[in-house]
C-alpha positions in Angstrom: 11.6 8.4 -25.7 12.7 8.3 -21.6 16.1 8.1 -20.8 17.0 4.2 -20.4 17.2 3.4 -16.9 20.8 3.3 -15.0 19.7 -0.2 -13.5 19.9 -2.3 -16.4 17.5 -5.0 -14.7 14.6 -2.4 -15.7 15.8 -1.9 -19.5 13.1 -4.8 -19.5 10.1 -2.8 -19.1 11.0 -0.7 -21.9 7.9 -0.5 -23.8 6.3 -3.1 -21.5 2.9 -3.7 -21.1 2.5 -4.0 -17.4 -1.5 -4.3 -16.0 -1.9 -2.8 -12.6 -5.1 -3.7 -10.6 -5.6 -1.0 -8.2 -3.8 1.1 -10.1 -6.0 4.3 -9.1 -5.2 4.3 -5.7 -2.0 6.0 -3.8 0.2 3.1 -4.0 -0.9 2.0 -7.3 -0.8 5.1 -8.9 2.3 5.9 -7.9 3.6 2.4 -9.6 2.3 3.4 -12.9 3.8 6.8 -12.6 7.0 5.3 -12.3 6.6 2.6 -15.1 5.7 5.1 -17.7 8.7 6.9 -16.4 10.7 3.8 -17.2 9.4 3.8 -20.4 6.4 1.0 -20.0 3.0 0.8 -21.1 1.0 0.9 -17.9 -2.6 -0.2 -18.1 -5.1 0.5 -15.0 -7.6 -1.4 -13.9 -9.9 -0.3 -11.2 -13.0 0.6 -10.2 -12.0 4.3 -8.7 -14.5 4.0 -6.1 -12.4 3.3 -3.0 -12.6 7.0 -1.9 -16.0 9.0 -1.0 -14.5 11.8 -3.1 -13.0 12.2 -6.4 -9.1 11.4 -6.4 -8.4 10.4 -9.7 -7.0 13.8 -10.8 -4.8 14.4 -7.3 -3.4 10.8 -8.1 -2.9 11.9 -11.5 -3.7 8.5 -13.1 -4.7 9.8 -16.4 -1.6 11.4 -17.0 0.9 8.6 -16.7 -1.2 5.2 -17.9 -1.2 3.9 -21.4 -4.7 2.6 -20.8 -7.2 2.9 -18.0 -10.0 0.4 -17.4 -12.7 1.1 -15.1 -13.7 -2.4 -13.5 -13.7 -4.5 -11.5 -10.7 -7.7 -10.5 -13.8 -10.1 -10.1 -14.9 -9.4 -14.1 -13.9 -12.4 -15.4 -13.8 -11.7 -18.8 -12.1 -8.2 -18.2 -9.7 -9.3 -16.3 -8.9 -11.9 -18.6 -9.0 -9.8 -21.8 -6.3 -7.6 -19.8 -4.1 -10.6 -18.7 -4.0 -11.9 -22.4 -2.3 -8.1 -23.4 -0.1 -8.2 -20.3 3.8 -8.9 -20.3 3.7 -8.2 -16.6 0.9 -7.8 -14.0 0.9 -5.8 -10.2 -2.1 -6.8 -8.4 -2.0 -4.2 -5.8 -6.3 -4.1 -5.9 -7.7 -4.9 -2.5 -10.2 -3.7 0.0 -7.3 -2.1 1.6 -8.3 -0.9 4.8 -8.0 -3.0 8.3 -11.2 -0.9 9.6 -13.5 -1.3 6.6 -12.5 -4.9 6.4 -14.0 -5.7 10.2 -16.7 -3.8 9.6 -17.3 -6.0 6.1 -15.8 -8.9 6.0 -18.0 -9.8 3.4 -17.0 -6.8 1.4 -13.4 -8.1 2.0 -13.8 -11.7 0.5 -15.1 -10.1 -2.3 -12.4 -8.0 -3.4 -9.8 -9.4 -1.6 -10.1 -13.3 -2.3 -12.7 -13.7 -5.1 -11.0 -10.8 -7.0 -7.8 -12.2 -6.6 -8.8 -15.8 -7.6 -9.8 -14.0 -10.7 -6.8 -12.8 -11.1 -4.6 -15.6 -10.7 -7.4 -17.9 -13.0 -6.6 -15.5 -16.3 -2.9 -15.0 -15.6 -2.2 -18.7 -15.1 -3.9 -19.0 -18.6 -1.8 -16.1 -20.3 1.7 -15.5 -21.3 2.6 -13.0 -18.5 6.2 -12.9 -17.2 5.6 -12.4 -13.6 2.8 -11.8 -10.8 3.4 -9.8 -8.2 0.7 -10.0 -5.6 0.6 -6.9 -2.8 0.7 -8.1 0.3 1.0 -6.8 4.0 3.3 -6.9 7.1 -0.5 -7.4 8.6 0.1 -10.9 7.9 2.5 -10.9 10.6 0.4 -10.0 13.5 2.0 -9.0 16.9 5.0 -9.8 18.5 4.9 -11.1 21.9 3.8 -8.2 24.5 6.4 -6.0 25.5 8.9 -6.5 22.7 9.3 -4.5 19.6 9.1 -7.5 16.9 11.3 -7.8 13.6 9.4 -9.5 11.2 11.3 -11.8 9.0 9.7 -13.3 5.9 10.0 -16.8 6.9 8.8 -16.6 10.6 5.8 -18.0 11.3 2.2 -16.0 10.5 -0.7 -15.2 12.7 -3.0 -12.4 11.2 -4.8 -10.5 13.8 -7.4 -8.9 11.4 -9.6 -9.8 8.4 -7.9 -7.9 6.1 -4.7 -9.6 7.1 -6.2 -12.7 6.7 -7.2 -12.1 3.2 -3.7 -11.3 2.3 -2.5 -13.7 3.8 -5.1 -16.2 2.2 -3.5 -14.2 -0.7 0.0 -15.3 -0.6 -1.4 -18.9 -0.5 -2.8 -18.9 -3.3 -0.2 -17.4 -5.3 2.3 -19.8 -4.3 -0.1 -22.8 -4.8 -1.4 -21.8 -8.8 1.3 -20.2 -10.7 4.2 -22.6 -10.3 4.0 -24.9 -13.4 2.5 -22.2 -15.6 5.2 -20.0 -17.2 4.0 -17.4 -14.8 6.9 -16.4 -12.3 6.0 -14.8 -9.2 6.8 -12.4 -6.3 5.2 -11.3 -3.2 5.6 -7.9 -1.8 4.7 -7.2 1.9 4.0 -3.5 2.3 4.9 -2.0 6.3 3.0 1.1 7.0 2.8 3.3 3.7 2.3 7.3 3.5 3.0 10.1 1.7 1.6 12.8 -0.6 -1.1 13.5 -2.1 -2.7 11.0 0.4 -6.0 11.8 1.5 -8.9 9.5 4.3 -11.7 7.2 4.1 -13.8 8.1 6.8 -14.0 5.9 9.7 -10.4 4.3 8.7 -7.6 4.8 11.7 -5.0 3.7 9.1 -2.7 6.2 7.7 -1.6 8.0 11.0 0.3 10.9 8.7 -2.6 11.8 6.7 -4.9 12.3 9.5 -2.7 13.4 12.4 -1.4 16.2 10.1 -4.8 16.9 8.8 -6.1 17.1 12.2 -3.5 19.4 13.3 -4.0 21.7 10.3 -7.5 21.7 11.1 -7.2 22.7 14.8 -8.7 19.2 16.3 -6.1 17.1 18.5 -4.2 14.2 16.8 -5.5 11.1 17.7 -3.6 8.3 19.9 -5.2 5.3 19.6 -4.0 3.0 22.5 -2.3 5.4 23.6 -0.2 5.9 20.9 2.5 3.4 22.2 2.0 0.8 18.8 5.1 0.4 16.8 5.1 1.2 13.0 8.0 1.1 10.4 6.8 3.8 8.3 7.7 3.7 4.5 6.8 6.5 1.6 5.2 5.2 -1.1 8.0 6.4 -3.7 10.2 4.0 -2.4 7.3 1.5 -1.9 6.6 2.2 -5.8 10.4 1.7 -6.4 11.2 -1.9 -4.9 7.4 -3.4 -6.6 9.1 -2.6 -9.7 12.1 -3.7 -9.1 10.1 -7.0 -7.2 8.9 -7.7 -11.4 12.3 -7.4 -12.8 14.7 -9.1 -10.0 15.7 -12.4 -11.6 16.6 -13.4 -7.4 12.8 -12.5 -6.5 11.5 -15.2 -8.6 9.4 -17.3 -5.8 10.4 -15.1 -3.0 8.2 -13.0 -0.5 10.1 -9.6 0.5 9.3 -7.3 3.3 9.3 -3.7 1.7 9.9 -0.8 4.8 12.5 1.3 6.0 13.9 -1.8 9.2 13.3 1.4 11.3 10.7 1.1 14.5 8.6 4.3 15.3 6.3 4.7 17.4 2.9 6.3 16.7 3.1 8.6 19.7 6.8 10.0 18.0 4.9 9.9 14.5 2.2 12.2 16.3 5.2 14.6 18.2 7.6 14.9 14.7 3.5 16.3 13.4 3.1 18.4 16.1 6.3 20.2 15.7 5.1 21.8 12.3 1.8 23.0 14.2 2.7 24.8 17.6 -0.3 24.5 19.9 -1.3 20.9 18.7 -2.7 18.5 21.0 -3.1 14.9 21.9 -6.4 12.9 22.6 -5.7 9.2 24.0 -8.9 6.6 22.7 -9.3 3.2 22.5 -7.6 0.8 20.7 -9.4 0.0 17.5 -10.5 -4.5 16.7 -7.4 -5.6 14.7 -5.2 -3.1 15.4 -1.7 -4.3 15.6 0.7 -3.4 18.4 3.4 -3.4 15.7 6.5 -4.1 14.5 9.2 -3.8 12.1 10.7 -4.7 9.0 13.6 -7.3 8.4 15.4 -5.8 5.2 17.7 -7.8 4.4 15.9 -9.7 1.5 15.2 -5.9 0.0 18.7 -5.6 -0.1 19.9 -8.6 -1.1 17.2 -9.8 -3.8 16.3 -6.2 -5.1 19.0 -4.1 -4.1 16.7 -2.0 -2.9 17.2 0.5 0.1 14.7 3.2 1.0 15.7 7.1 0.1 13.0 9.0 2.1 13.3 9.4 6.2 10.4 9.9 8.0 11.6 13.0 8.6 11.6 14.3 5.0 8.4 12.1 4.3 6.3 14.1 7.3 8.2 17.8 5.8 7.0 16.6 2.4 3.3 15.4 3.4 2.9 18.7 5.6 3.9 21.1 2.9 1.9 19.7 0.6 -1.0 20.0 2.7 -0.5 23.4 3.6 -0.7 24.0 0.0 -3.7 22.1 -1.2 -6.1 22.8 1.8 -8.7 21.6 -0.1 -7.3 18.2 0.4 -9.1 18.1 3.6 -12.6 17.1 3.0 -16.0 18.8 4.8 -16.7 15.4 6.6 -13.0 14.9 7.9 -13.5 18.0 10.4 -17.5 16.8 11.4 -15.9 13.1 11.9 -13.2 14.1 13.8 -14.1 16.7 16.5 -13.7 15.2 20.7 -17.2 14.4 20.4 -16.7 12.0 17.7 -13.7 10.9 18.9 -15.1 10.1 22.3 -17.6 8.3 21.0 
């Protein structure tokens, strides 16, 4: 048996059975890692097709979940089957990607609203404990030109992006169905996540770690976009891992929406220079600003701390050492159509 938790609020998921959608991917591997750790019963759903290249051994889903399903959130009677077994459920699956989503917004409703809606539909039928829904500092938008915003939860919301507007559409939804059902609920708003073993989606300009330091290690420059002057409160996914957990157990979460990042503003052009300094020679390519791209922002934490008692534990500092060394030890993490898509010709283009 694992060693029972210090924080007794998580003595709870002892031997829980707690559904993640998305759980193959980064962030929602991570969460089941860190469940069974606690001594849950983690059970994956997803479809493990979100990457052009096998991950689900570098994630190491296998290795931590009581269960893994591969599906889909928008399988009715899956999802349902799953929700009935459930004492807890994460919905963390989504078409998680601000790029893809422009190019598809089709693809987006899909996953993003029609799976969700799914979701919500079989766990406002079962006994689960609590929801809670992923969502995004997206949601948010941009602060008024010039400034360097800190978003509160309870400001007011205008998404700049499709994806951000299926999130947001998200939170909605949430809020309007599971009051009334036994179901509590919580809603999680992610700031910019990283960390190891990330790897790219090709023609994504999301995760500005992963494929500056990539770049670097593969001798192109490290993209600016916009010039690199956006504002990003950059969080690691072990502590984004951490306060979703805690967001099931928190009896003071119940109904709430919490920002989850570090209340720390960076911008992308110091992301790109703390990179640099592990590659001497690096370079810099300035290109356009991508559709939807937020100038930035970040987090208000208070809520973390107050309703979760949650604080982050990595700095960006030791998040970029971490990421690096880890790259420079599984070079293979780079794929073949990373280098093709990213050389100045590509970029220029």
């Amino acid at each position: 048996m694992p060693e029972m938790p210090s924080d007794p609020r998580l003595r709870q998921l002892d031997n829980a059975r707690v559904l993640v959608t998305g759980g193959g991917g980064l962030v929602g591997s991570r969460i089941v890692a860190q469940l069974s750790a606690l001594g849950a019963q983690p059970v994956v759903l997803d479809r493990f097709d979100a990457y052009p290249h096998p991950v689900r051994d570098r994630f190491g889903v296998d290795r931590h979940a009581a269960q893994v399903v591969l599906g889909d959130v928008r399988e009715r009677a899956t999802v349902r089957w799953l929700a009935n077994r459930a004492d807890f459920v994460i919905h963390a699956a989504a078409f998680a990607d601000v790029a893809a989503c422009t190019r598809r917004p089709d693809t987006a409703f899909a996953a993003n609203v029609h799976g969700t809606q799914t979701v919500l539909d079989a766990v406002a039928d079962s006994a689960v404990k609590r929801l809670v829904f992923v969502s995004s500092a997206s949601v948010y938008g941009d602060g008024a030109p010039g400034t360097v915003p800190r978003f509160s939860e309870e400001q007011p919301l205008t998404p700049i992006s499709v994806y951000a507007n299926t999130k947001l559409w998200g939170e909605h939804q949430v809020r309007l169905m599971l009051p009334g059902t036994g179901t509590e609920h919580a809603i999680v708003r992610y700031f910019s996540v990283y960390g190891e073993p990330q790897v790219p989606k090709p023609g994504s300009h999301s995760w500005m770690v992963l494929w500056m330091a990539m770049s670097a290690e593969s001798g192109l420059p490290l993209r600016l976009n916009g010039g690199g002057h956006q504002v990003r409160d950059m969080v690691h996914v072990d502590d984004i891992a951490s306060a979703t957990i805690l967001a099931l157990v928190a009896e003071e979460a119940a109904g709430r929406t919490v920002n989850i990042g570090t209340g720390k503003p960076t911008s992308v052009r110091e992301i790109a220079e703390q990179i640099a300094a592990h590659y001497p020679g690096a370079r810099f390519v300035e290109t356009p600003m991508p559709e939807g791209d937020p100038r930035g922002g970040y987090a208000d934490t208070r809520r973390a701390s107050d309703l979760l008692g949650w604080s982050p534990t990595v700095t960006l500092a030791d998040g970029i050492n971490r990421y690096v060394a880890w790259l420079k030890a599984t070079p293979d993490a780079v794929p073949d159509w990373f280098t093709q898509a990213s050389t100045p010709a590509a970029l220029a283009a």
